[in-house]
Each structure stands twice: as structure tokens, then as C-alpha cells.
C-alpha positions in Angstrom: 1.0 18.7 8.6 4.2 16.6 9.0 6.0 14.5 11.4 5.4 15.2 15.0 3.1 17.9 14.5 0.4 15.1 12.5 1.2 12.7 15.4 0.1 15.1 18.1 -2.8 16.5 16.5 -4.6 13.2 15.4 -3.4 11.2 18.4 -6.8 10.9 19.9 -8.2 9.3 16.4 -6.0 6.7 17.4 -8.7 5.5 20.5 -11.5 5.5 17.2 -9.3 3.8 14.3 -8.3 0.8 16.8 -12.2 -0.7 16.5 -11.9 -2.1 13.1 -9.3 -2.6 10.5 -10.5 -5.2 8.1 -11.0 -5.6 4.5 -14.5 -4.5 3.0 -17.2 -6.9 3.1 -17.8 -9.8 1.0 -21.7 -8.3 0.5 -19.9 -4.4 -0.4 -17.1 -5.5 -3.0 -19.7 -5.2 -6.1 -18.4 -7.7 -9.0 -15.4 -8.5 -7.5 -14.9 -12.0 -5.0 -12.2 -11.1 -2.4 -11.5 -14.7 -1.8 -11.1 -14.9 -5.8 -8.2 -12.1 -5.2 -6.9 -14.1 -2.5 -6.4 -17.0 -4.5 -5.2 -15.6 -7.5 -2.5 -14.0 -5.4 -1.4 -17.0 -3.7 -1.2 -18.6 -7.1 1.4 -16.0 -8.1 3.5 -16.0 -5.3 3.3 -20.4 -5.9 4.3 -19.6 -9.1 7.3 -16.9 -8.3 8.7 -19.3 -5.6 8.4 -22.2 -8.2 11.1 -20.2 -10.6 13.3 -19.3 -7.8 17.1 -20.5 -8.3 18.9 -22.6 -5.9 20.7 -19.3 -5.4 18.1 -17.4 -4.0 17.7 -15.7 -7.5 15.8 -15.5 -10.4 16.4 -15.5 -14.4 18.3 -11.7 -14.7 18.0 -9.0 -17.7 21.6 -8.8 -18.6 21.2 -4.6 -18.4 19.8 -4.3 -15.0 21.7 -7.4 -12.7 19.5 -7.9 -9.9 16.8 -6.5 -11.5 14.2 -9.0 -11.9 15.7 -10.6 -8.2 14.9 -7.4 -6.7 11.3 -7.0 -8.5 10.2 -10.8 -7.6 11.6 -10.3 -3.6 9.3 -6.7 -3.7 6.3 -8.4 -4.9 6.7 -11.3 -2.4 7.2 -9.2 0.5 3.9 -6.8 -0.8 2.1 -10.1 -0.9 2.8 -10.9 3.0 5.6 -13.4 2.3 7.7 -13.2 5.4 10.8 -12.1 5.6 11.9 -15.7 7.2 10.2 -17.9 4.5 13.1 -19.6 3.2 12.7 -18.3 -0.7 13.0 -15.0 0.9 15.4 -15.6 3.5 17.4 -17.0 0.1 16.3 -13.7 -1.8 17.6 -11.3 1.0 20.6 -13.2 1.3 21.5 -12.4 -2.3 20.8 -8.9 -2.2 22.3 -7.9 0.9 25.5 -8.9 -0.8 24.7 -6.9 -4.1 27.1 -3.7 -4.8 24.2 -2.3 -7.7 25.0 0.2 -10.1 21.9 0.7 -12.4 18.9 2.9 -11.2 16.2 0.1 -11.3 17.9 -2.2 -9.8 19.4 -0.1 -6.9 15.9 1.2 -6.3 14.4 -1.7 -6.1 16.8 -3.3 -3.9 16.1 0.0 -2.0 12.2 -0.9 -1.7 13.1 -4.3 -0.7 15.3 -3.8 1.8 13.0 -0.9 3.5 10.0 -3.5 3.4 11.9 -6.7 4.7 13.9 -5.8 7.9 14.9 -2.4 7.8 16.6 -2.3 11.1 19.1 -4.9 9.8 20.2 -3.5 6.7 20.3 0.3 7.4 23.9 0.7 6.4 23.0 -0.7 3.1 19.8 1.2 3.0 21.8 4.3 3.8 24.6 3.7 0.7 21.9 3.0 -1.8 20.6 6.3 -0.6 24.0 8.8 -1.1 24.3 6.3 -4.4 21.1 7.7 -5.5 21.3 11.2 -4.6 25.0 10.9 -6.1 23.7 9.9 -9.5 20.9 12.2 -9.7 21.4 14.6 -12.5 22.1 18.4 -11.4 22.6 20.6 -14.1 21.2 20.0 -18.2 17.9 20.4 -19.3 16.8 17.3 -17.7 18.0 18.5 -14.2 16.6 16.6 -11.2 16.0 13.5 -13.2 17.6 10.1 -12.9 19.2 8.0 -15.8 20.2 5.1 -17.2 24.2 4.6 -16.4 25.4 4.8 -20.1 27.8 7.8 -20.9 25.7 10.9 -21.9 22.7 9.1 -20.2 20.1 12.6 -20.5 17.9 11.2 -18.1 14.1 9.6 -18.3 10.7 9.8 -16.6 10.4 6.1 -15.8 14.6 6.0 -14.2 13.6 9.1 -12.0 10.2 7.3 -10.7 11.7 4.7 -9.7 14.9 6.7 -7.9 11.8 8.9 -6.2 10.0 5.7 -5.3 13.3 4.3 -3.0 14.3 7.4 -1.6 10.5 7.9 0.1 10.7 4.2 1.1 14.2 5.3 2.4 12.8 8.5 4.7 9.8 6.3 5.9 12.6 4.2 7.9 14.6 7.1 9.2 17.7 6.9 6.2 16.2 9.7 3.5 18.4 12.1 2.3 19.6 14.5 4.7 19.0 17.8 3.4 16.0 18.9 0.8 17.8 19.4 -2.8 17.7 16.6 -4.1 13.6 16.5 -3.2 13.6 20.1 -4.9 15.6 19.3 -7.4 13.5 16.4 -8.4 10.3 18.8 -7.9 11.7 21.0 -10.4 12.0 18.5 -13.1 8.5 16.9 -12.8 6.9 20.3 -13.2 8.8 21.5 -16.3 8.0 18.3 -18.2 4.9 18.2 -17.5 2.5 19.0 -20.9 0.1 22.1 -21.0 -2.8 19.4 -20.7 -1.9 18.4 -17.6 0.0 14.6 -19.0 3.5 13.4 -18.9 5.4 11.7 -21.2 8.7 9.3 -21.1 10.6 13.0 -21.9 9.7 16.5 -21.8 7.8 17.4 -25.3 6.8 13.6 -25.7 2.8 12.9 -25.8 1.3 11.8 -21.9 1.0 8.0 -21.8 -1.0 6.6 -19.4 2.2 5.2 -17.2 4.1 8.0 -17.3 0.8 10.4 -15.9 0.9 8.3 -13.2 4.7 8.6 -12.8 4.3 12.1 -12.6 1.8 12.0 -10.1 3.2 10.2 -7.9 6.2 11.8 -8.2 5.2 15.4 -7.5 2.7 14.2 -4.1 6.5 12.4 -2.9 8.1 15.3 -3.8 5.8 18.3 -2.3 4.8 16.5 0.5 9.0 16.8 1.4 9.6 20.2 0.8 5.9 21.8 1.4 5.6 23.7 4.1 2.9 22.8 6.6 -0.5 23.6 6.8 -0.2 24.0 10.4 2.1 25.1 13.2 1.8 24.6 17.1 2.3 27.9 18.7 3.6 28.5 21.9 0.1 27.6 24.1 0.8 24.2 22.3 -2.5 25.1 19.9 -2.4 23.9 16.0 -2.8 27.0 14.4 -3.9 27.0 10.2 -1.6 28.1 7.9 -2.4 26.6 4.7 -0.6 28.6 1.2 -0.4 28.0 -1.8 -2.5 25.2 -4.1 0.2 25.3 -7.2 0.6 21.9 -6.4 -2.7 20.7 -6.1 -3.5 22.4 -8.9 -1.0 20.5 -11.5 -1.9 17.1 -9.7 -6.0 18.0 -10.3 -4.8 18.7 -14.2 -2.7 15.3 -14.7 -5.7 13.5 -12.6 -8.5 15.0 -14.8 -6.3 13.8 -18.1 -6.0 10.7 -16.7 -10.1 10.5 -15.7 -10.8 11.4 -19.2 -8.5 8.1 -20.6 -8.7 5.5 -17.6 -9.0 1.8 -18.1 -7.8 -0.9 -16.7 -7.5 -3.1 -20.3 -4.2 -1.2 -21.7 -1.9 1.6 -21.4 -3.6 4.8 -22.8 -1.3 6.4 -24.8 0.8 3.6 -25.5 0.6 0.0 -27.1 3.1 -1.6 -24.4 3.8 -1.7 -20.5 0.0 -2.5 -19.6 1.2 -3.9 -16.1 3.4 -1.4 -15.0 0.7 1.1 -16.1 -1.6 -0.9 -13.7 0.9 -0.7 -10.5 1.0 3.2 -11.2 -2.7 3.1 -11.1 -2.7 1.4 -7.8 0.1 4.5 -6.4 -1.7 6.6 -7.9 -5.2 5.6 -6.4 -3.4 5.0 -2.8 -1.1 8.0 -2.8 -4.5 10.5 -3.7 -6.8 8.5 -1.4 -8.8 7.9 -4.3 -11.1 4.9 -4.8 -12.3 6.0 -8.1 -10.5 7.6 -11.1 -12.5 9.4 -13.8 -15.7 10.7 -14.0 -19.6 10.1 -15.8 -19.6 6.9 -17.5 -15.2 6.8 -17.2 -15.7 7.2 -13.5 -13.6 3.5 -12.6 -13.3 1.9 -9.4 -9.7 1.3 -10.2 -8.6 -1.6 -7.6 -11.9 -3.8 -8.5 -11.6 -3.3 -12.3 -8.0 -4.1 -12.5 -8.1 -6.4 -10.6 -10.9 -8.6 -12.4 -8.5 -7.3 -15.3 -5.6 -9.3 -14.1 -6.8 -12.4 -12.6 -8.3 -12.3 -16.2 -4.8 -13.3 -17.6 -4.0 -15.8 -14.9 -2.8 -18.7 -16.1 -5.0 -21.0 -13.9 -2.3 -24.8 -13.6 0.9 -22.5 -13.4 -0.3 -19.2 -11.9 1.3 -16.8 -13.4 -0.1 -14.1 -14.7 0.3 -13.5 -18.5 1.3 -10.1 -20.0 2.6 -8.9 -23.7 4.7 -7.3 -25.6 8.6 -5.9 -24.4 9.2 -7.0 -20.9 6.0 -8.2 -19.4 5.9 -11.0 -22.4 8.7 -12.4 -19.2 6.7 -14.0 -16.6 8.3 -13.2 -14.0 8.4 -9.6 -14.7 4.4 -9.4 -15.9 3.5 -11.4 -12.6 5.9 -9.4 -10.1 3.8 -6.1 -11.6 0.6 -7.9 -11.2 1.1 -9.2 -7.4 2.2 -5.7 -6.6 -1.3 -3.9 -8.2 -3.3 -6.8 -6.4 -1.5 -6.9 -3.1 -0.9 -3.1 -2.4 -4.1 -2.1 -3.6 -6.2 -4.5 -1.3 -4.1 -2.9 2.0 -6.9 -2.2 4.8 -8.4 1.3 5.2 -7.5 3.1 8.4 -9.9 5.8 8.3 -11.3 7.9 4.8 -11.9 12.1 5.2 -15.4 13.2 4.1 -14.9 15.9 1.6 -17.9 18.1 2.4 -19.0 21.4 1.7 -18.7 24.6 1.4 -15.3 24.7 -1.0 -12.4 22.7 0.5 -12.7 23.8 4.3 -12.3 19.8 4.5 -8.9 19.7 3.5 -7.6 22.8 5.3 -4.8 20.1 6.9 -4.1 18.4 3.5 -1.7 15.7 5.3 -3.4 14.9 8.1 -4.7 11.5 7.8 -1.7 10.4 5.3 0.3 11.6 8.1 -1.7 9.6 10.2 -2.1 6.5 8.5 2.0 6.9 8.3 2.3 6.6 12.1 0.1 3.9 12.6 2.2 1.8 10.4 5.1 2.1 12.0 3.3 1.9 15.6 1.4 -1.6 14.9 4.4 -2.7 12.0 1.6 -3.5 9.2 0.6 -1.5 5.6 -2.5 0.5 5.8 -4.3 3.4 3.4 -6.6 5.6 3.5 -9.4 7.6 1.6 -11.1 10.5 0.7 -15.2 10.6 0.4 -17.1 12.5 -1.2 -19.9 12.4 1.2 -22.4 14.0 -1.3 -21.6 11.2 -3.8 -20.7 8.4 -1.7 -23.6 5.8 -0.9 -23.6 4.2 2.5 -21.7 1.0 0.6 -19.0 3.2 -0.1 -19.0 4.7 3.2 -18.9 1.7 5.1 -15.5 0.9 3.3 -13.9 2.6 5.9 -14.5 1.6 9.4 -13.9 5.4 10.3 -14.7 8.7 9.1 -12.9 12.0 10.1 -15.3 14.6 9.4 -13.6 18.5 10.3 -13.7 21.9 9.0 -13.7 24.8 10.5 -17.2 26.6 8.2 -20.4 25.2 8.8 -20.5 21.9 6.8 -24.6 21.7 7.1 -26.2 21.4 3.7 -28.5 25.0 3.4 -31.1 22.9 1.1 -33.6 20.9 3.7 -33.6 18.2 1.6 -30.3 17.7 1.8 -29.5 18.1 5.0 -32.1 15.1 5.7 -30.2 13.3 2.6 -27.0 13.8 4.5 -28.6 12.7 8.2 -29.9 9.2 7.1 -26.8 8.4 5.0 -24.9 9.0 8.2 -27.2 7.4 10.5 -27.2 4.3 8.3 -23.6 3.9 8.4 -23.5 4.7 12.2 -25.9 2.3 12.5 -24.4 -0.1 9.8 -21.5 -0.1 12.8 -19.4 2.8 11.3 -17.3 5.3 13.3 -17.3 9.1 12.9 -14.7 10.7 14.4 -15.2 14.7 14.1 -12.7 17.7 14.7 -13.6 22.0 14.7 -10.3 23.3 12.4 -8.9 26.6 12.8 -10.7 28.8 15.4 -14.2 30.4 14.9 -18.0 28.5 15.5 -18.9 27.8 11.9 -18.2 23.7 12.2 -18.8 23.0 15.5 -22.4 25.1 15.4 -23.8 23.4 12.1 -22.1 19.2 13.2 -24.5 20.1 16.2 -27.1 21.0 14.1 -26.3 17.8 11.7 -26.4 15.5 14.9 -29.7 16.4 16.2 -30.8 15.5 12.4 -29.4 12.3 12.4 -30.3 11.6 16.1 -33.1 12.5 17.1 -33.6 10.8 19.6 -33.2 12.4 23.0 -31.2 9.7 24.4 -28.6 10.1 21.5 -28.0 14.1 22.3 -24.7 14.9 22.0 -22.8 15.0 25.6 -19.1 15.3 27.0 -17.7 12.2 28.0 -16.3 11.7 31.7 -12.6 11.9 31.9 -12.9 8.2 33.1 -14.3 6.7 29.9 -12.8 4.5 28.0 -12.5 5.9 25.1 -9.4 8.3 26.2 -7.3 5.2 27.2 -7.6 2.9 24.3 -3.6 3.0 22.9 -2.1 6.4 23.4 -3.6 8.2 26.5 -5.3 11.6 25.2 -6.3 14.7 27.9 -10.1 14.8 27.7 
């Protein structure tokens, strides 16, 4: 669902995801020691502010002016440097003022500006925007795709993520493009270069690197999530009615993820000897943007925010606290620890809520945007970054369920297990978490009995107790006043 439509159907998970947003415990993050994380990432943003120029800048790539500026200012701002600290107040300064003409610099100074104060600089935001739909390439065989700005540039995979990446900052404050081509276009482009095996590469016919599977990724969920229709329409009783089509696009993102399961680390680039940082902050999009907390499978099967970022803090340079990386580009400190701060601050954003994936099929994801759509509104309503997941709750253990502080359990086909066994399986895991101080926040999709019959049937598994029964709530409760007021 999109827009409006999401914010009126999930409203009343609002009233449930208001009880706790707060980073895992210290007892459920396995190997990995928040306050480590913390640390580290302090240390970087010490040591980004320590290379900061009296101008508010920082050392440039003569090809991309602005560039590395733009890339520090992001990773500060992802960090939760405020836009009022005085190296950033310096940064912005600079940037406001910066007429860009290369595609990663203009993006970035896209991102930045979205992520800083967005109400101030919406006139910039908005040129940047008709900059970037201007230079978009609209006919060739690389059609849809952004370039470098050299005569006869043909256009690459890395120059079109990043165009991709500031134009869906851009719409999440109100100044995307105003029609759907260049969304389209851009669709287009990332499914004809994709390979037969499900990879990308930096062109069309190139071998999949690791980086540039996770450009494509994230490239086609921007891009379908704009010009998909939705999975459900309000009809004229003001009812949500399910109208789910076509899984083409799941399908190819399913493909690129099971190449990348087969090929995740965290301690390189697969496919590639260079770029291991930037392949790390497409991990992190990649794992936020699929609601993934694991990528891969059997003995691949990564937790891909705890591994990488043991990984980095790994290369921390411990008295000067940057972050070390190799090879072309990241061998820059500035640029290897502006990649890193990005992976470790974005990817440690608090859960809002995770969606059990249950069976039968996918009945679970019948509204494939709902809780994205969610989690997008109550960003802007309480002004902070949040994420979200999905569960498998047959895999999950309650340490991985209690990683969200709600779950939003819905269907619309009876989601009780037909193997007894099971079915207790599923009722103590539940009841564990409940009682662990989890939420679970259910919804019937769809029409029909099938869900609402067999979570009844669940419930009276995992309570048991007569006193827990399931029972309607008074209109006076509570729990229908808590932010947004929802009818009972």
C-alpha cells in the first residue's frame, strides 16, 4: 500500500509501536558489544571533525568537487551529529552555496540536504532534483541510467545508484520528481542488466560483484515501490480491499538475493578485489530496505549488521579513529571512514515493529508495503530514523523475536500450524516473548474467516489460562487514545 492508504490502514499500530523503541539488549546482541559500536562510532565522527577545513570542507577528489564534503557531512548527520554542531553548521554552509555538476556529488549533496533541514533548503533540493532527472539518460542501450559528465558518458551501475538513492531521499520530503518516467525509466534499465543468475555487474554483460548486486537491489525496491501499483484500495464503504498482482518484481529481487546468500561476507567484496566499504554500506541498504536481518542461508546464513560491523571496528585505528580501508579510494581516510560510519550508524537505527512471515505460502505479505509504509510515517511524525523487519517465525528463536518490541502478525488463511507439535512449538515461542515484554499486534486481511478462526485457536494455545481469553476492549481503554485516536 502507499501513502495515505498505509497511513489509514496501520494507524491503530501506532497505539502498540509507541511502548518501546530501543535498541536490542545488551544480553541479545550475540558477539557483538553495543557500547563497543558506540564508541567506535564516536571515534570516527572525532576523527572526521578533526580533518575538517577552516572552510567547512574537507580534502576534495579533483573529479567530483564536493564530493568527499558531501560524503563526510552524510555520514555525520547518519551518526546523529546535529545539524547545529558547528562542523556541520560549517559543512552545510558550504554546500548550500554549491552549483554541482557531477552525479555523485549532486546526489550526495541531495542526501545531505534531505537529512539536515529539509524545510530550509527545498529550493535547492528541488533543482538538484530536475538536475538529476535532466541528466538522466533517455534513449541508447543504457537508457534510464545515470553517467559520469564526460562527452559520450554511456552510463554506469554505481552513477545511476547513487542518482536513485537522492531522488527517494528527495520524494521522502515532499520534492521527488513530479511525474513517473524517470522511476520507469530507471526500472527499465535495472532489469535489462541484470545477469540470468540473478547478479549485476558495473555494466550490462559484466560478471555480478558483490557491490553492484546490492546496487541493483536496492535500486529495483526504490524503483517498484514508485511505480507498483498497490496491493490494496479503499472502496467506497472506506474498507481496504486486496488487490495484490503480479510478483515479477519479487521474483528478480529473490534471484539477486539468493546470489548474493550464496557469496555473503562481510571481509571483502565478492566478485571484486576493491571497494570492500562501499560494498558494506550496500549491505546495510540492502538488509534495511528487505527488512532482512540475515542474508544467506545454511552455514552462509550472516547476520549482516553484527558481522560487519565487528568487521569494521576491526580496522579502527584505535589513537586516531579512523577506520582503515585499501586499495582505489577507500586507501583515503576520509572516504573509507565516511563508508564505514554510514554501515555502522544506519544499520544500528531502532526497529519499529518486524512482520512474522508465517504459513501457509505468503498470505503474510498479501500488503507487501505495509509496515515500510508505516515505519515511513512514523518518521516523519516523531522526526527520528527507524526500520523494520521481517521474521520468520518458524525460524526465529525468541532472541530474535524479542529484537523487535512489536510484532504484526495478519493474513487472511488460517496461520495455525496443522502438526500438533508445532502448534505447541509456535504457542510457547509466543508466550515467551509476550511474556519476555513483547507486543503482538494482529490484523484478519482481505475478507473470509481463515485468520481470525485459527489466531483464536493459536491464543487459547498460548494462553491458557482463563483469565487471559481473548475479549473486546471498552471503547474507553486506553489503548485507542495513545497518539492518533482510532474508532474501536
Amino acid at each position: 500500500m502507499k501513502g495515505p492508504i498505509a497511513a489509514a490502514a496501520f494507524s491503530a499500530v501506532l497505539v502498540v509501536s509507541m511502548l518501546a523503541i530501543v535498541p536490542a539488549k545488551a544480553a541479545d546482541t550475540g558477539d557483538l558489544d553495543p557500547e563497543l559500536v558506540r564508541r567506535g562510532i564516536d571515534r570516527a565522527v572525532e576523527y572526521l571533525k578533526s580533518q575538517q577545513r577552516k572552510n567547512g570542507t574537507w580534502r576534495e577528489w579533483e573529479r567530483q568537487p564536493a564530493g568527499v564534503t558531501a560524503l563526510c557531512t552524510l555520514a555525520l548527520l547518519n551518526a546523529g551529529v546535529e545539524p547545529d554542531d558547528e562542523h556541520l553548521a560549517l559543512a552545510l554552509s558550504y554546500l548550500r552555496q554549491q552549483d554541482l555538476k557531477t552525479t555523485y556529488a549532486v546526489a550526495l549533496q541531495t542526501m545531505v540536504l534531505c537529512q539536515a533541514e529539509p524545510e530550509k533548503d527545498r529550493l535547492k533540493i528541488a533543482q538538484n532534483v530536475r538536475w538529476l532527472v535532466a541528466t538522466q539518460l533517455t534513449s541508447g542501450p543504457r537508457k534510464g541510467a545515470w553517467s559520469y559528465p564526460v562527452p559520450g558518458g554511456g552510463g554506469d551501475n554505481s552513477n545511476a545508484q547513487f542518482a536513485l538513492m537522492a531522488l527517494h531521499e528527495a520524494e521522502r520530503v515532499g520534492e521527488g520528481p513530479t511525474d513517473e518516467r524517470p522511476w520507469r525509466i530507471a526500472k527499465a534499465y535495472w532489469e535489462g542488466c541484470q545477469n540470468t543468475d540473478g547478479s549485476w555487474g558495473y555494466y550490462k554483460g559484466l560478471s555480478g560483484t558483490g557491490g553492484m548486486t546490492c546496487a541493483g537491489i536496492a535500486s529495483l525496491i526504490i524503483t517498484s515501490d514508485k511505480v507498483r501499483d498497490s496491493d490494496a484500495v479503499v472502496d467506497e464503504n472506506g474498507r481496504i480491499c486486496c488487490c495484490r498482482k503480479s510478483n515479477a518484481d519479487d521474483d528478480r529481487v529473490e534471484r539477486a538475493m539468493q546470489w548474493l546468500g550464496r557469496r555473503m561476507k562481510v571481509s571483502g567484496n565478492p566478485g571484486f578485489p576493491a571497494w570492500h566499504f562501499y560494498y558494506l554500506y550496500g549491505i546495510e541498504r540492502v538488509g534495511r530496505l528487505t527488512a532482512r536481518r540475515f542474508i544467506g542461508t545454511g552455514n552462509r546464513r550472516i547476520d549482516w549488521y553484527r558481522q560487519g560491523a565487528n568487521e569494521l571496528l576491526g580496522k579502527q585505528v584505535a589513537m586516531s579513529g579512523f577506520i582503515q580501508g585499501t586499495g582505489f579510494g577507500e586507501s583515503d581516510h576520509l572516504i573509507s571512514t565516511s563508508l564505514a560510519l554510514l554501515f555502522l550508524s544506519k544499520g544500528r537505527r531502532p526497529v519499529l515493529m518486524a512482520k512474522l512471515k508465517h504459513t501457509p505460502l505468503d498470505d503474510w505479505n498479501q500488503h507487501r508495503g505495509d509496515v515500510a509504509n508505516l515505519t515511513r510515517f512514523v518518521e516523519s511524525r516523531w522526526k527520528m530514523d527507524l526500520t523494520h523487519q521481517v521474521i520468520d517465525l518458524n525460524a526465529a528463536g525468541v532472541d530474535d523475536l524479542l529484537q523487535a518490541p512489536v510484532l504484526y502478525y495478519c493474513g487472511s488463511l488460517n496461520p495455525l500450524p496443522r502438526d500438533p507439535e508445532w502448534q505447541e512449538k509456535t504457542a510457547r515461542k509466543l508466550r515467551d516473548y509476550l511474556d519476555r515484554g513483547g507486543f503482538l499486534f494482529a490484523e484478519d486481511h482481505c475478507g473470509g474467516t481463515g485468520f481470525d478462526e485459527g489466531f483464536r485457536q493459536l491464543m487459547k494455545l498460548v494462553f491458557p489460562e482463563p483469565e487471559y481469553r481473548l475479549r473486546m476492549l471498552e471503547a474507553e481503554h486506553p489503548i485507542w487514545h495513545a497518539e492518533i485516536p482510532v474508532g474501536p
